[in-house]
N, C-alpha and C positions, 0 to 999 in steps of 0.2 A: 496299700500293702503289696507292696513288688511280688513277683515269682510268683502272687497269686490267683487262683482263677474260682471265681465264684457265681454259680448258675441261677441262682434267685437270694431274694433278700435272707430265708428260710437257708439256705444252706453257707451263707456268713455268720448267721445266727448261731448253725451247728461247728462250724470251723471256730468262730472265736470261741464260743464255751468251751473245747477241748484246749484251747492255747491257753484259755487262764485259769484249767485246772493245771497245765500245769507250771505256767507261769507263776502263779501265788504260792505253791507249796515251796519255792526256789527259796534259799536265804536272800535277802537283799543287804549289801555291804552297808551301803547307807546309814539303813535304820535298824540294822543287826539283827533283823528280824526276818519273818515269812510275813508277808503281806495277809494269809490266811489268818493269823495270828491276831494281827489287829483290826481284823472285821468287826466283833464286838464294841471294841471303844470308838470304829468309825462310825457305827451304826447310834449307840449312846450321844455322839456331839451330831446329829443330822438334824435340824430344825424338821417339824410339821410339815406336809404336804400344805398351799395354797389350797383354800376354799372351793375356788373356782377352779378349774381345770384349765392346761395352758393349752392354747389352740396349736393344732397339730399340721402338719400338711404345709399343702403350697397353694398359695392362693393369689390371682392376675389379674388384672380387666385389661384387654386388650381389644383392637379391633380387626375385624377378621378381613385379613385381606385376597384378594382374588383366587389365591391357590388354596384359600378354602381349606389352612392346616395351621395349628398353632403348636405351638416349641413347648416343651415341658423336659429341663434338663438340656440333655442335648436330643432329644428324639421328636418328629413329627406325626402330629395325631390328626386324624382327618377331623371335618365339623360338615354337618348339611349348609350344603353352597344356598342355601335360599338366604341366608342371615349375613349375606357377605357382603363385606361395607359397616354392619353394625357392630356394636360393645357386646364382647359375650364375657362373661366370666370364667375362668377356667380353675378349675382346685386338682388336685394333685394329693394322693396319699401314699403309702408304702403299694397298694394292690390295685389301683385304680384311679385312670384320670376320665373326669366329667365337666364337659360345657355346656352352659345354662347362658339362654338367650333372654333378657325380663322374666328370670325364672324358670324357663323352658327347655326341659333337654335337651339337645341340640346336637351332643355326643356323649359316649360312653365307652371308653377302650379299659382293657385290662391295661396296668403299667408294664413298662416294658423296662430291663435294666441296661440292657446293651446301649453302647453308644451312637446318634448317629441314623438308629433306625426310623423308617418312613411306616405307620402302621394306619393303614385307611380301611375303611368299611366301606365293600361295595353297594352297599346303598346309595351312599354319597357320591360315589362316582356315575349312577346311575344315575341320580338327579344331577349332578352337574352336565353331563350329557346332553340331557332332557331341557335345561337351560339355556345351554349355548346353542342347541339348535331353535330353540322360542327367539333367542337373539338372531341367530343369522337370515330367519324367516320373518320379517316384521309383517304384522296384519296389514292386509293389503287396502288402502284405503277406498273409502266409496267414489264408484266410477257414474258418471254421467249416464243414464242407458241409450241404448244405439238405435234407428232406424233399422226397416229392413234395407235399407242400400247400404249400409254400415256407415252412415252419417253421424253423425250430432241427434240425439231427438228433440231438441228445442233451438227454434231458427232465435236468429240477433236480436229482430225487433223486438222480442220477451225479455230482451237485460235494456235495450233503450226504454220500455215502457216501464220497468223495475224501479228504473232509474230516475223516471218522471223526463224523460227528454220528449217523450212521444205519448199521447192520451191513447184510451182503448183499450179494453183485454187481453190478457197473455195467452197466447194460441198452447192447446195443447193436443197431443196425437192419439189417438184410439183406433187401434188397432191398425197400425199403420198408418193413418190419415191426419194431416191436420186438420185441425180444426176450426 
């Protein structure tokens, strides 16, 4: 709809109702008629509603990748960076988009209608945070312990007799001393 500007779904809803009040009272050349006219006999040929209800919304399986934000329309919604690399589902309806991880909320944004926009929850940036520094820090692995001379504390001969090169027990240090 060119020239138009519209701020939520709820205020296209109020704009078009005003356009096809007074769109319909219009004669139409066509059918020599007002469309208001022939609501009755469109309503009379309408087959039944379906049994079942038609599924509504938008609905995805995608995998969530590093920047830990997936697209809905054209807008980016954040997701908790812990699930990233995996399948999350994402649905989408008129008021609100939610990703579920094996069932688990994962995210929950109100929808947004503007184009283009990045809408994250600081949560998620907190724990992406809190990740990347777990990544840049890796647990420091077990170190060998040291003498007081700041040596090695187990001499050679303990990996030759390990090894069966050399008979005899493996020397150990107590309290500084070998033993």
């Amino acid at each position: 709809m060119p020239g138009r500007e519209f701020s939520s779904p709820a205020d296209f809803d109020v704009q078009f109702t005003n356009w096809l009040t007074i769109a319909n009272a219009r004669m139409v050349r066509t059918i020599k008629t007002r469309p208001v006219d022939r609501l009755d006999a469109d309503k009379a040929a309408m087959l039944a509603l379906p049994p079942v209800a038609p599924t509504l919304g938008w609905v995805n399986r995608v995998r969530l990748g590093r920047d830990y934000y997936v697209r809905v329309d054209s807008s980016d919604y954040s997701v908790d960076p812990a699930v990233i690399g995996r399948f999350v589902d994402v649905t989408a309806d008129l008021a609100r988009v939610e990703v579920r991880q094996e069932g688990r909320l994962v995210a929950a944004h109100d929808r947004v209608w503007a184009r283009g926009m990045t809408i994250t929850d600081p949560n998620h940036v907190a724990a992406a945070k809190m990740l990347r520094e777990q990544y840049q820090r890796p647990a420091q692995a077990a170190r060998p312990a040291l003498d007081p001379d700041g040596g090695l504390a187990r001499d050679l001969v303990d990996y030759d007799r390990a090894f069966g090169l050399i008979d005899g027990p493996t020397t150990t240090i107590i309290d500084g001393e070998v033993a």
